[in-house]
ZADO-1210 file (C-alpha; in nm, 4 decimals, padded with zeros to 6 digits):
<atoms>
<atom x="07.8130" y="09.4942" z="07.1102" code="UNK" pos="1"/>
<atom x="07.5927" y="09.2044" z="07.0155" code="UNK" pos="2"/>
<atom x="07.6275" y="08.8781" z="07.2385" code="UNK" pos="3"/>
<atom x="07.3806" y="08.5666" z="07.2968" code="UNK" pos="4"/>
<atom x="07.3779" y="08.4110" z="07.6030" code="UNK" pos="5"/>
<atom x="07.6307" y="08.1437" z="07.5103" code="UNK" pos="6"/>
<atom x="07.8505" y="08.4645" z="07.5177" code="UNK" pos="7"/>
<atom x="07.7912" y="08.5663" z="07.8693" code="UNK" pos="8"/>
<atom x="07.8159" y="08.2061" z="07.9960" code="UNK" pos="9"/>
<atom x="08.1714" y="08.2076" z="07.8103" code="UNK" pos="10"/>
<atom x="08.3115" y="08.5691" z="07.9471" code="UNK" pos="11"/>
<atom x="08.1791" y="08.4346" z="08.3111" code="UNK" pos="12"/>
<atom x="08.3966" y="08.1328" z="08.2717" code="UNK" pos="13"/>
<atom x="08.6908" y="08.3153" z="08.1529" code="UNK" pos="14"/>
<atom x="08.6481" y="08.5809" z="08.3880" code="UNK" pos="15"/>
<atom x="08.4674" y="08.4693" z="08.6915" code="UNK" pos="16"/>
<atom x="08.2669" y="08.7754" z="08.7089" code="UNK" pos="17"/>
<atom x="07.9022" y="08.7509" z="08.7997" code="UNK" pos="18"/>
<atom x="07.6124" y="08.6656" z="08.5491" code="UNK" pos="19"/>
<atom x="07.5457" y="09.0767" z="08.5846" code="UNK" pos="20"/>
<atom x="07.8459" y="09.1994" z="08.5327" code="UNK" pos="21"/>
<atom x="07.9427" y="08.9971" z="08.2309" code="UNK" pos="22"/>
<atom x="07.6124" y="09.1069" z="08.0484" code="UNK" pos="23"/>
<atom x="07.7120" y="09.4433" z="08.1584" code="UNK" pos="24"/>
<atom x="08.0474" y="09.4674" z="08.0264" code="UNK" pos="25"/>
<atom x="07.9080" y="09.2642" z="07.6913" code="UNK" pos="26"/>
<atom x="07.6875" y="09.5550" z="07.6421" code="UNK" pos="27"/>
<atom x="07.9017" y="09.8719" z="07.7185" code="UNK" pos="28"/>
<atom x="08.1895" y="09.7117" z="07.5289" code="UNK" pos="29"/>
<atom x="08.2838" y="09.7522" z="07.1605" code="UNK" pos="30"/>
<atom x="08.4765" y="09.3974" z="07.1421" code="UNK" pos="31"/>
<atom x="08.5275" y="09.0713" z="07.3676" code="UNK" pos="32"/>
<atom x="08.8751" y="09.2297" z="07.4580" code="UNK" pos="33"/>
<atom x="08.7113" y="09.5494" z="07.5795" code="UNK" pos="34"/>
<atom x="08.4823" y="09.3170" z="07.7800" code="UNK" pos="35"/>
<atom x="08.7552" y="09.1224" z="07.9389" code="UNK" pos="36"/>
<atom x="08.9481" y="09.4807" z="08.0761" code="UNK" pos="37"/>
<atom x="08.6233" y="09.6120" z="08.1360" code="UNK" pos="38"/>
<atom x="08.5587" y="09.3445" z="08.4564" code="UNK" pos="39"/>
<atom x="08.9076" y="09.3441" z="08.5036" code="UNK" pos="40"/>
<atom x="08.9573" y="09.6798" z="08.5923" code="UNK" pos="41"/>
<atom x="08.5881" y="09.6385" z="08.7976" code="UNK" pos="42"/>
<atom x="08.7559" y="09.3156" z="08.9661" code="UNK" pos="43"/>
<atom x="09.0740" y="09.5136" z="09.0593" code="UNK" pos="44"/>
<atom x="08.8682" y="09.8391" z="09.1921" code="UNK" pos="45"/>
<atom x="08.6827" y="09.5773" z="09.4135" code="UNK" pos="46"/>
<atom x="08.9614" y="09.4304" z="09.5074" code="UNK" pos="47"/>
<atom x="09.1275" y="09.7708" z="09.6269" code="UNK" pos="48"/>
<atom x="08.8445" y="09.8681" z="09.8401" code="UNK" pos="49"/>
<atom x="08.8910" y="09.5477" z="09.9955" code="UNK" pos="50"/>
<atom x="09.2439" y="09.5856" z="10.0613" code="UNK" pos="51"/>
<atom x="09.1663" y="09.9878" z="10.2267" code="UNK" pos="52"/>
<atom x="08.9000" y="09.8383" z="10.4291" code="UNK" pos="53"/>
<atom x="09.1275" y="09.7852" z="10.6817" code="UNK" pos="54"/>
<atom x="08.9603" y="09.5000" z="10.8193" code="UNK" pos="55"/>
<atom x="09.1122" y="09.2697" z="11.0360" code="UNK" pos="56"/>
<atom x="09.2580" y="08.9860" z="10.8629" code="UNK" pos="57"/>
<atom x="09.2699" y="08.7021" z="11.1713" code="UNK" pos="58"/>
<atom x="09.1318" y="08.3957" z="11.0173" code="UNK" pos="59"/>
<atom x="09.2882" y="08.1970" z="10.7311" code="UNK" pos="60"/>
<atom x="09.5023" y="07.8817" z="10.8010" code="UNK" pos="61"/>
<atom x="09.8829" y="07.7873" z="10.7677" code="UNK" pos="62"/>
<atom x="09.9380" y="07.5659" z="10.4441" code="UNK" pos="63"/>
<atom x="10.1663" y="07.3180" z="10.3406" code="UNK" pos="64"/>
<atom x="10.3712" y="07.1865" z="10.0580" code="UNK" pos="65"/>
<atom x="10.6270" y="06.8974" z="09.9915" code="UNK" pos="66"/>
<atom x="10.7652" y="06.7815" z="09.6944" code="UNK" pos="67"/>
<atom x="10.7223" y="06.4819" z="09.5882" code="UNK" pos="68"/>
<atom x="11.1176" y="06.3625" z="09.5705" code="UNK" pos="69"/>
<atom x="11.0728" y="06.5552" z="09.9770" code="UNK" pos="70"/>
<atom x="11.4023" y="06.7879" z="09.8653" code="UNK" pos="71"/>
<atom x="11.2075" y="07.0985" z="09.9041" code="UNK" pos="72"/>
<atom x="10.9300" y="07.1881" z="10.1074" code="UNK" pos="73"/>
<atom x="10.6457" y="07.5350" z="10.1930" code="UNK" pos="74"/>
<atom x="10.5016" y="07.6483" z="10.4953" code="UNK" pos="75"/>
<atom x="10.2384" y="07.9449" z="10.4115" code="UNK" pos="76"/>
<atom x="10.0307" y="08.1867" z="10.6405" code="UNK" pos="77"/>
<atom x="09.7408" y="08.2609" z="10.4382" code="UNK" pos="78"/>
<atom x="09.5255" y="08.5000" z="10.6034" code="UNK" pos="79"/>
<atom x="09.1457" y="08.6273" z="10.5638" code="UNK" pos="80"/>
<atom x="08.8671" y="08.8069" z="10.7408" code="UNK" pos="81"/>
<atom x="08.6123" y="08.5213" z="10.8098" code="UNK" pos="82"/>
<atom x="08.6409" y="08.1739" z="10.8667" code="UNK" pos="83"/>
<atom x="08.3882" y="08.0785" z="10.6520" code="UNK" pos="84"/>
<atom x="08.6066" y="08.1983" z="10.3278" code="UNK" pos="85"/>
<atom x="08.9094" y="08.0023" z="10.5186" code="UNK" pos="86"/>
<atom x="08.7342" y="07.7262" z="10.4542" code="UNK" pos="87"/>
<atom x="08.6021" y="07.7487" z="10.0768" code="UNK" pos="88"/>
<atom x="08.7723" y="07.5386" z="09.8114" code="UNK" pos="89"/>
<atom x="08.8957" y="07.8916" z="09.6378" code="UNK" pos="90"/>
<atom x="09.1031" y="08.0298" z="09.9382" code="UNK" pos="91"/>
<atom x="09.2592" y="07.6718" z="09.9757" code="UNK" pos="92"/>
<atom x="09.2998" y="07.6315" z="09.5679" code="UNK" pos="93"/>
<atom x="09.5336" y="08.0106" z="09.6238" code="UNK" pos="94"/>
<atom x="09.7163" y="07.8661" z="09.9432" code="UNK" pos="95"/>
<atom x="09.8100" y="07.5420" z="09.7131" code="UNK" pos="96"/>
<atom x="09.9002" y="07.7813" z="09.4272" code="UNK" pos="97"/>
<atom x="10.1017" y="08.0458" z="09.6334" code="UNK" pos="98"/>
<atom x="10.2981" y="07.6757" z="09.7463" code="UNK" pos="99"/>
<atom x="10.3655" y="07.6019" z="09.4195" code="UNK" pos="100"/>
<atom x="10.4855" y="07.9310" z="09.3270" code="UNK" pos="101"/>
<atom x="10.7541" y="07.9452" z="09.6198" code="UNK" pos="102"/>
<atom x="10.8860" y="07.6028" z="09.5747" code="UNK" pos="103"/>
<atom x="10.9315" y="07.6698" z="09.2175" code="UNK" pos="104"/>
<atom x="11.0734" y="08.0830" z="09.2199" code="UNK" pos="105"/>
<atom x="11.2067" y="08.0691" z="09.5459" code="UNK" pos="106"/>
<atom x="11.1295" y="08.4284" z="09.6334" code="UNK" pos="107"/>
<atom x="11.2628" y="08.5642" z="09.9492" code="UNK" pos="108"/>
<atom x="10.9818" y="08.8416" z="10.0012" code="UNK" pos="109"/>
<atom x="10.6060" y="08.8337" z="10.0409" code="UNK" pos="110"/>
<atom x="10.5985" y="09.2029" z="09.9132" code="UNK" pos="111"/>
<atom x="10.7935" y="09.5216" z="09.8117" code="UNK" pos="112"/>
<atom x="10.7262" y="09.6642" z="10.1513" code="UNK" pos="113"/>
<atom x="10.9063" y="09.3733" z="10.2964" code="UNK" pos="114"/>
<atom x="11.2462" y="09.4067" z="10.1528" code="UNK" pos="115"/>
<atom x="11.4888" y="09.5163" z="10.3992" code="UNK" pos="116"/>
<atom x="11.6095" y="09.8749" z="10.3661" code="UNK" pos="117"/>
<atom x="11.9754" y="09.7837" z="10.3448" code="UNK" pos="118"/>
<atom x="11.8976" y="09.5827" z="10.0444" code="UNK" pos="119"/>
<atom x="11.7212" y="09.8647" z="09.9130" code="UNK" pos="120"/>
<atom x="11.9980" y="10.1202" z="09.9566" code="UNK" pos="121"/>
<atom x="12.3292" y="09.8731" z="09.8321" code="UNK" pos="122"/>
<atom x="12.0663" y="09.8113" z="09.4984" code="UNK" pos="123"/>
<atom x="11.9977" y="10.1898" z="09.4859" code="UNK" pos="124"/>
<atom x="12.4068" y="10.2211" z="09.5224" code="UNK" pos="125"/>
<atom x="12.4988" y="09.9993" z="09.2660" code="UNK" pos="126"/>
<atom x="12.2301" y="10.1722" z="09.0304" code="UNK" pos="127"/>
<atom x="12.3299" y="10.4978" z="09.1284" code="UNK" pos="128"/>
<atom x="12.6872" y="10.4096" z="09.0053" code="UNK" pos="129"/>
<atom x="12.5966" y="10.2304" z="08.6727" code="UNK" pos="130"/>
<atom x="12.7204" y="10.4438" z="08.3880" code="UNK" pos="131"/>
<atom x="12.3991" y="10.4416" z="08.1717" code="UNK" pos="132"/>
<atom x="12.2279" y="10.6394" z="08.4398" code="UNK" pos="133"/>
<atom x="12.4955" y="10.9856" z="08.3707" code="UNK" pos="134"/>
<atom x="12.2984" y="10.9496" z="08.0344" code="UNK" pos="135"/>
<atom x="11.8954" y="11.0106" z="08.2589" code="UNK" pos="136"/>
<atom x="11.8150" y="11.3549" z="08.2777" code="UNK" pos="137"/>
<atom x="11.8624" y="11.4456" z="08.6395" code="UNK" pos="138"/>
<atom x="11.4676" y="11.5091" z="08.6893" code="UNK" pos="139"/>
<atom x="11.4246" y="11.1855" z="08.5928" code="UNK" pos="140"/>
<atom x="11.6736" y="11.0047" z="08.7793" code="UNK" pos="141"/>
<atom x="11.4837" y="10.8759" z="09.0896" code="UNK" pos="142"/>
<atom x="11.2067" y="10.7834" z="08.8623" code="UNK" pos="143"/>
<atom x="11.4215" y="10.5510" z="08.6443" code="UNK" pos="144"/>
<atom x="11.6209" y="10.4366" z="08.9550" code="UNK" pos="145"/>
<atom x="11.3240" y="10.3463" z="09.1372" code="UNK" pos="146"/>
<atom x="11.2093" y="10.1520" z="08.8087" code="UNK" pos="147"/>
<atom x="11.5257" y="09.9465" z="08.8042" code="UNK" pos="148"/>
<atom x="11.4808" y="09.8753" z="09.1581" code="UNK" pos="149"/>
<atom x="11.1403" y="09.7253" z="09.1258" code="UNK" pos="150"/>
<atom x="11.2281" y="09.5467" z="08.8432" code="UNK" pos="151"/>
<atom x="11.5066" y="09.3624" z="08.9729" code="UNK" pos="152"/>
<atom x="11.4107" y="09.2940" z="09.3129" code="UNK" pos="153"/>
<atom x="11.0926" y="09.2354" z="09.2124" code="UNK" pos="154"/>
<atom x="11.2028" y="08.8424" z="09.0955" code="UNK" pos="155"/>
<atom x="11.2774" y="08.8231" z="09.4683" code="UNK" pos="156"/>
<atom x="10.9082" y="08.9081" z="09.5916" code="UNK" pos="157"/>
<atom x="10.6364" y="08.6863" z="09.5567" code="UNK" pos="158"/>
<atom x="10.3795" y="08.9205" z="09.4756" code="UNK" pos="159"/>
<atom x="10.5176" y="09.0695" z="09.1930" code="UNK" pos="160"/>
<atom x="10.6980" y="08.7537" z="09.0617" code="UNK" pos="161"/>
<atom x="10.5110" y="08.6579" z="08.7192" code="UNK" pos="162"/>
<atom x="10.2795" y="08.3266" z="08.7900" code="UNK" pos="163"/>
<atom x="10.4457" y="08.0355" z="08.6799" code="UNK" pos="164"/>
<atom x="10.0733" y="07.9142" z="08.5473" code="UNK" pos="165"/>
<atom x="10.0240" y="08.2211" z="08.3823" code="UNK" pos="166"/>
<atom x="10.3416" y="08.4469" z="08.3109" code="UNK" pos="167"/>
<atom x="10.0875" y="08.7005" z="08.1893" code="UNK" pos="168"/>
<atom x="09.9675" y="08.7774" z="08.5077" code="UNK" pos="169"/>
<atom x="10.1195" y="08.8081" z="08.8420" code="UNK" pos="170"/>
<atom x="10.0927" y="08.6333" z="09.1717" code="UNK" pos="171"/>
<atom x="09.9679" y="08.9564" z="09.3048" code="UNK" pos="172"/>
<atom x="09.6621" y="08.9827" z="09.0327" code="UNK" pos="173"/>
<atom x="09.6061" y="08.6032" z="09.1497" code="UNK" pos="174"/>
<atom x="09.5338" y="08.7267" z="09.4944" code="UNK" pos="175"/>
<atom x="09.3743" y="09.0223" z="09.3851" code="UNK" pos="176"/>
<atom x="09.1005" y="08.8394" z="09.1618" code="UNK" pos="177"/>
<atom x="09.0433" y="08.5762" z="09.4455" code="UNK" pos="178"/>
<atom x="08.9734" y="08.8942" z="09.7114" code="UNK" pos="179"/>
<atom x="08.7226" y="09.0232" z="09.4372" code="UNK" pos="180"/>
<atom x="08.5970" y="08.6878" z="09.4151" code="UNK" pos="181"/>
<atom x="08.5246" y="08.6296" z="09.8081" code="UNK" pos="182"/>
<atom x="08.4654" y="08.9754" z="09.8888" code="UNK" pos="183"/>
<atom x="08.7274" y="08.9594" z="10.1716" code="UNK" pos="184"/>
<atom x="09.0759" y="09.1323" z="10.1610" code="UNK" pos="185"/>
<atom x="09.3484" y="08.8438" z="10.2188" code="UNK" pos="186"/>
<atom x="09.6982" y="08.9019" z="10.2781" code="UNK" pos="187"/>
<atom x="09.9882" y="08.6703" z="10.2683" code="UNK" pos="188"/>
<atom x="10.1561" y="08.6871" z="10.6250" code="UNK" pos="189"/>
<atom x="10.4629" y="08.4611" z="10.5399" code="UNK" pos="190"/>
<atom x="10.5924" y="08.1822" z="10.4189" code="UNK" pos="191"/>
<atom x="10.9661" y="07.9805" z="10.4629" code="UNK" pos="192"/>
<atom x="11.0496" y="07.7410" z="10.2111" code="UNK" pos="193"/>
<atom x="11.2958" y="07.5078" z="10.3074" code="UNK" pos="194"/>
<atom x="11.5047" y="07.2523" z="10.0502" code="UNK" pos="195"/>
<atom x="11.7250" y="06.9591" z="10.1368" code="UNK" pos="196"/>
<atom x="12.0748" y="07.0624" z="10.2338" code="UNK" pos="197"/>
<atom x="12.0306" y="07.4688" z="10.2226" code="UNK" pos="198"/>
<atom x="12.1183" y="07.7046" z="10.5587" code="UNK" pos="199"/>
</atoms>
């Protein structure tokens, strides 16, 4: 694909992906869309390998977020490897963000992994009984029933919930491109969200 460097500068923006990489993905790619999944799917890779480091996550901070009518409020453990990404604009900009997102969605999970297995099984139970699923071909049954699972308890856990910036991606991809981005994993220990008058 042809591209001037006013193109470059404008996938980096978009993207956040270094000067190299956008020139690389500019010049392996057929179109600007191709571009754009290109470093996305070379953000996400980095991103994993960060994750399956298994590197201690010990540094970070605890964040906070009130309202401004003080009816609803976010405390948020927001953890990293190094203290010196703790304290870069970016990791705070995500804690702020992740605030925003619980205070608005109100999810009751941090991830899928979280969710308590007797939630699991009553959801799986009530799935199990719905009659649409006598119409799933029995080797596709857990498949399907898994599906439905993730799908509806996924509006209770806030890293699948869609961003409310950004409904095309999700808060998960937010954390995602902001490991990529620091070269650290970072992992949201927890969070409680309290509003005005609710046990």
């Amino acid at each position: 694909m042809e591209y001037t460097a006013a193109d470059v500068k404008k996938l980096r923006e978009e993207t956040g992906a270094t000067f190299a990489d956008c020139k690389n993905a500019l010049t392996e790619a057929k179109s600007w869309d191709d571009a754009v999944k290109y470093l996305e799917a070379r953000r996400d890779k980095k991103a994993e390998k960060m994750v399956t480091a298994g590197r201690e996550t010990k540094e970070g901070g605890v964040f906070s977020y009130v309202h401004h009518n003080n009816r609803v409020g976010v405390l948020i453990e927001l953890n990293c490897n190094t203290d010196f990404v703790a304290r870069g604009e970016g990791f705070r900009n995500l804690a702020s963000e992740l605030a925003l997102q619980i205070v608005g969605v109100a999810p009751k999970y941090v991830s899928y992994e979280d969710v308590p297995a007797d939630v699991l099984d009553a959801a799986r139970q009530k799935f199990a009984e719905d009659p649409s699923m006598e119409r799933v071909p029995e080797a596709r049954k857990a498949e399907v029933l898994e599906g439905k699972l993730k799908k509806q308890l996924g509006e209770q856990v806030l890293l699948m919930q869609p961003w409310i910036k950004d409904e095309s991606q999700t808060v998960g991809d937010l954390v995602r491109k902001m490991i990529a981005e620091t070269g650290e994993n970072i992992v949201v220990r927890r969070f409680s969200r309290f509003a005005l008058g609710e046990e």
